[in-house]
Structure formats: structure tokens, C-alpha cells
N, C-alpha and C positions, 0 to 999 in steps of 0.2 A: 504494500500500500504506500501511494505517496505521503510523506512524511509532512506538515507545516509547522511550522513554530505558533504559529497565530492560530488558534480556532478560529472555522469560517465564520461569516457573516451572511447566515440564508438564509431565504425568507421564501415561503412558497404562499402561494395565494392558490387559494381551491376550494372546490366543493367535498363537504367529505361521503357522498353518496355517488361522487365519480369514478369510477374503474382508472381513467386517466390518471389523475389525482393520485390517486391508492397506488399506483405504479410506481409514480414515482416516491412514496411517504416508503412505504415499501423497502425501495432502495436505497433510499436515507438512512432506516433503519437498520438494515445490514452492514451499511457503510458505517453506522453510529457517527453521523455528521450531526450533532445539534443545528435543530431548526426552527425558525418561528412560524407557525402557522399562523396566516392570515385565510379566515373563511370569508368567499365572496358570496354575496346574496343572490343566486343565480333567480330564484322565483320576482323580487325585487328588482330584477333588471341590472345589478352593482355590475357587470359585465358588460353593460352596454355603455356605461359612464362616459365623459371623456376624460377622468381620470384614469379609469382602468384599460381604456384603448389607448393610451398613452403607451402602457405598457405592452397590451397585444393586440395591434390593429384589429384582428380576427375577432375580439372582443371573447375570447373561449378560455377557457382553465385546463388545467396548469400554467400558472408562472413561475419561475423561480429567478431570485434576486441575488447572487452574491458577489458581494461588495456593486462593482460598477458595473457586471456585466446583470440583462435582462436579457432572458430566453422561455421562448414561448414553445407546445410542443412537447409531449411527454415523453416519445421517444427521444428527441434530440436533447431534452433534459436529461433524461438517461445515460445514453452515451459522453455528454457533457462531463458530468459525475463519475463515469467510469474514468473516462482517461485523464479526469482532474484529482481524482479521491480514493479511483479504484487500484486494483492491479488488471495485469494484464488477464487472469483469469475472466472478469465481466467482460473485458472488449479489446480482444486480442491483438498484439500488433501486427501480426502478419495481414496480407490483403488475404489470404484463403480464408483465413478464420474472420475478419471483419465482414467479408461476402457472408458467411454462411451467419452472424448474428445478422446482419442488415436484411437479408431474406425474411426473417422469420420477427424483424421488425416492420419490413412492408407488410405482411402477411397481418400483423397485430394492427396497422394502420388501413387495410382493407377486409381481407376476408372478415377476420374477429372483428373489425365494426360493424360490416355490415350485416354480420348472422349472430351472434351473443350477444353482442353489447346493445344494438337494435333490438334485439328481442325482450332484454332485460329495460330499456328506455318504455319501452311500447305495455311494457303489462305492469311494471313500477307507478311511471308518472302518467299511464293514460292518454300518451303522445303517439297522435294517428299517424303510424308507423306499419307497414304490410309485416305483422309479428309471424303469418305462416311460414312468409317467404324468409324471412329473419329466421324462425327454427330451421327451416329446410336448407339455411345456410350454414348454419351452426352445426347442423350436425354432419353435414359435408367437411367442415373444417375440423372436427374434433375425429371424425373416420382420420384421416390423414394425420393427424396428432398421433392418435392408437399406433398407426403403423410406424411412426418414427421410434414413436417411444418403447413400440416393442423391442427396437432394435439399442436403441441407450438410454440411458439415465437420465439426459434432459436432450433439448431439441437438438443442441447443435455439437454432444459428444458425451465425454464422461464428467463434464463438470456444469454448473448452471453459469450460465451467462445473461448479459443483460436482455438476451433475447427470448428468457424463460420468465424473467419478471415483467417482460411485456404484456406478453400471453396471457402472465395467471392470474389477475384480478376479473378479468370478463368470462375467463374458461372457469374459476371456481363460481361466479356467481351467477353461474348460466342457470344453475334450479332456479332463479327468481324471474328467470325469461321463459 
């Protein structure tokens, strides 16, 4: 792990009923980085502010703050944290091994939004969402999960990578989709 003299200075801003969000607390966790959570009031709108699009045009959660850099984006906060906090185990230096976590990060940025995390949005918050087509995604993508992981321990070998804490907040709380 990289070493600092200084404890950081982070601040995540989030919802705490977002899979996004949980990604990345998640991996703060692990990392045992102290953080300040700041919760934004997603039903209240505090996301569409022009305080808070200051921060992410997108006007969407995850933030994280530390010191002067703002980065929006909970995969790219992930990998951020890996190769700022982590070792090379979460987010490998070679390019073979960053292909196969960045895979299975686009995969957490498409498949798992559009079939877990949409399913779990859709019967949660009530948000007219096609929840069949969302199951029928989900479980498309978690078939393909089975056969990875019959063959290793996590997605991308023998060790967990940041491409496994992308995944796991929407694949565990897929019962609620």
C-alpha cells in the first residue's frame, strides 16, 4: 500500500441507498482511508443545485473530494483510490491485468446497470423502469458471473480486484430487484 505521512482529506458526497455510492464506501473501507460522508438529498433535488453541479456537471453521486482534486464517477473513483491508496493487487500495473479489471468495470457501468441495479431502482423507488427487461438482464449477466467464477475466486483471477467491488453492491442486492 502507498504509504503518506499526512492522513487524507476525503470527503465523498452520496446517497446511502446507492449501489454507486456503496462501491465506493466499500472500498474506502478496505483501504481504511478515513472519510467524511457528506449525504446529498437526492428526493430534495440537492443534486441538481448549482452548488452541487459545480462539482458534477452530471448533477449524479458519487463525489469524492480529496484535498484539491474533484472526481465524479464511481468506477473512476475506484481506480483513482487504487492507484493513489491501493496496491497493485486492486488495479494492476501491467496493461493485461488493467484490460481484464477495466472489462469487468465497463460491464458494472453497462450490463449490471442496466439489469440489477435497474431492477433494484424500479421495484425500490417505484421508478417507471421496464423491471422485466431489467430481470431478464440480470440474470443474463449473473449466468456469465457463474461461469467465471466457477473457474476463480473472483472475476479477474485469484485475488479480488477493484473490478469485484464494482460488481458486488448491485449483484448482492439484486433480491431487492
Amino acid at each position: 500500500m502507498n504509504m503518506h505521512l499526512i492522513a487524507p482529506s476525503l470527503k465523498l458526497h452520496r446517497f446511502a441507498l446507492s449501489g454507486h455510492c456503496h462501491r465506493v464506501e466499500l472500498f474506502l473501507s478496505l483501504l481504511k482511508l478515513p472519510v467524511e460522508l457528506i449525504d446529498v438529498d437526492l428526493a430534495g433535488k440537492a443534486h441538481k443545485t448549482p452548488a452541487f453541479l459545480a462539482l458534477n456537471p452530471f448533477g449524479q453521486v458519487p463525489v469524492l473530494q480529496d484535498g484539491e482534486l474533484t472526481l465524479a464517477d464511481s468506477n473512476a473513483i475506484l481506480v483513482y483510490l487504487a492507484g493513489k491508496y491501493g496496491d497493485e493487487s486492486w488495479w494492476p500495473r501491467d496493461p493485461a491485468g488493467q484490460a481484464a479489471v477495466q472489462q469487468w468495470l465497463s460491464i458494472a457501468a453497462g450490463p449490471l446497470a442496466f439489469g440489477p441495479a435497474a431492477a433494484r431502482v424500479a421495484h425500490l423507488f417505484k421508478e417507471p423502469l421496464n423491471a422485466t427487461e431489467a430481470i431478464k438482464q440480470a440474470k443474463m449477466l449473473f449466468a456469465v458471473m457463474e461461469q467465471v467464477l466457477a473457474k476463480s475466486a473472483f472475476l479477474t483471477g485469484s485475488t479480488p480486484t477493484i473490478a469485484d467491488i464494482a460488481n458486488y453492491s448491485y449483484t448482492a442486492h439484486a433480491p431487492e430487484g
